[in-house]
N, C-alpha and C positions, 0 to 999 in steps of 0.2 A: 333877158339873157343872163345877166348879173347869178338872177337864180339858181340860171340851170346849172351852175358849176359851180355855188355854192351847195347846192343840195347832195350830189357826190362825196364832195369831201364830209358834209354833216354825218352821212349814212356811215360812211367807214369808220369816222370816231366814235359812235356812237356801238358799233361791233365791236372794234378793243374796247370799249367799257364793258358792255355787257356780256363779251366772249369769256368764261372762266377759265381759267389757268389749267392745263392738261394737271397738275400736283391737286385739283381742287375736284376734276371729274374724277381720277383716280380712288379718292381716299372716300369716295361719295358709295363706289361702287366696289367694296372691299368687298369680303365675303364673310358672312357671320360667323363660321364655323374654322375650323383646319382638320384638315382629313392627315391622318398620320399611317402608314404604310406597315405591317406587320413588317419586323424583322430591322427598322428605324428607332435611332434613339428613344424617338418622342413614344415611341411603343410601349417603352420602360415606365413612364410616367403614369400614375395613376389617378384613374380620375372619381373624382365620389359627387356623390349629391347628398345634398340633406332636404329633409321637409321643412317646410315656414315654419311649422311647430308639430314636433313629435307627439305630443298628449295627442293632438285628435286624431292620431293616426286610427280607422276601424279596420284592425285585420279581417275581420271576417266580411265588411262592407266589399272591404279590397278582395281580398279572395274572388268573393262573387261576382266581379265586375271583371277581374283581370284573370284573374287564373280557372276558374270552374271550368268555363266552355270548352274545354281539353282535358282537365285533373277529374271531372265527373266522370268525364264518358269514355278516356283513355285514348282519348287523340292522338291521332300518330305515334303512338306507343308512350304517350305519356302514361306514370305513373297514375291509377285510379285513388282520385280519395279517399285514405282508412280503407285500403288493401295492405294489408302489410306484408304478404307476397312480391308484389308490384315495387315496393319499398323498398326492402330488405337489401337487396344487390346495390341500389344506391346510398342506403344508409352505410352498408360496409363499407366505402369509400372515406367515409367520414363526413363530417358538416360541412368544413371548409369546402371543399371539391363541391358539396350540392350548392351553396354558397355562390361560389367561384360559376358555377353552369345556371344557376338564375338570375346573376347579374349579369353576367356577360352572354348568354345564352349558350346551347349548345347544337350548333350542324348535324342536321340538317332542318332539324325542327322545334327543336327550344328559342322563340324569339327571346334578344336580350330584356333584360326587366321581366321576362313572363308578359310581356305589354303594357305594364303600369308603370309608365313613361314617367309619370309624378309620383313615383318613389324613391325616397333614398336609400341607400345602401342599406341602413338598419332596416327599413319600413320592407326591401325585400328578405332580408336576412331574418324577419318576422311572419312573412308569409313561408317562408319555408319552412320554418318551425313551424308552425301551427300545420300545415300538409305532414311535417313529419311524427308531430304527437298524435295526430288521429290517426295514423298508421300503424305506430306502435299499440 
């Protein structure tokens, strides 16, 4: 008998010990990321990436991996590569602005990065050149 009501109180002490702190599930369960809302401070803020190491960037590896599947065939109205027709209206804008629409992308059909998620801002800023010298 002695047991049977020591075995109650054991079980509950034994839940505060092993119950962790609501402050402890909380910070378990953050969120990796933050979504920042166009037209919000955090909008302003600019964010870049770099590569582990630039030397082995291969533009032309990257190219064919990220970019052809749409710049060969003229995807969704992507520019064709080394058309310089196709080019020219975009080149008018300047670099910055083609720049500016391969990093960020452009709506309705330029994904951002062109899809080479493991690029840095330079490493895209290099695929865009090389699409834009074989144009010329």
């Amino acid at each position: 008998m002695k047991n049977f009501f020591i075995l109650p109180i054991f079980c509950m002490g034994m839940t505060a010990v092993a119950d962790p702190g609501e402050d402890d599930i909380i910070a378990r369960i953050q969120k990796v990321g933050t979504v920042c809302i166009q037209g919000t401070d955090c909008a302003a803020t600019e964010q870049t990436t770099t590569s582990a190491d630039a030397a082995d960037f291969d533009v032309v590896s990257s190219y064919e991996q990220s970019c052809a599947t749409c710049h060969n065939l003229g995807v969704a109205g992507a520019p064709r590569f080394a058309e310089p027709s196709e080019w020219e209206p975009r080149i008018s804008k300047g670099m910055e602005a083609l720049y500016n629409s391969a990093i960020n992308g452009l709506l309705p059909t330029m994904p951002a990065r062109g899809m080479c998620f493991n690029c840095s801002d330079d490493d895209i800023r290099a695929l865009t050149d090389y699409m834009v010298d074989a144009a010329r």
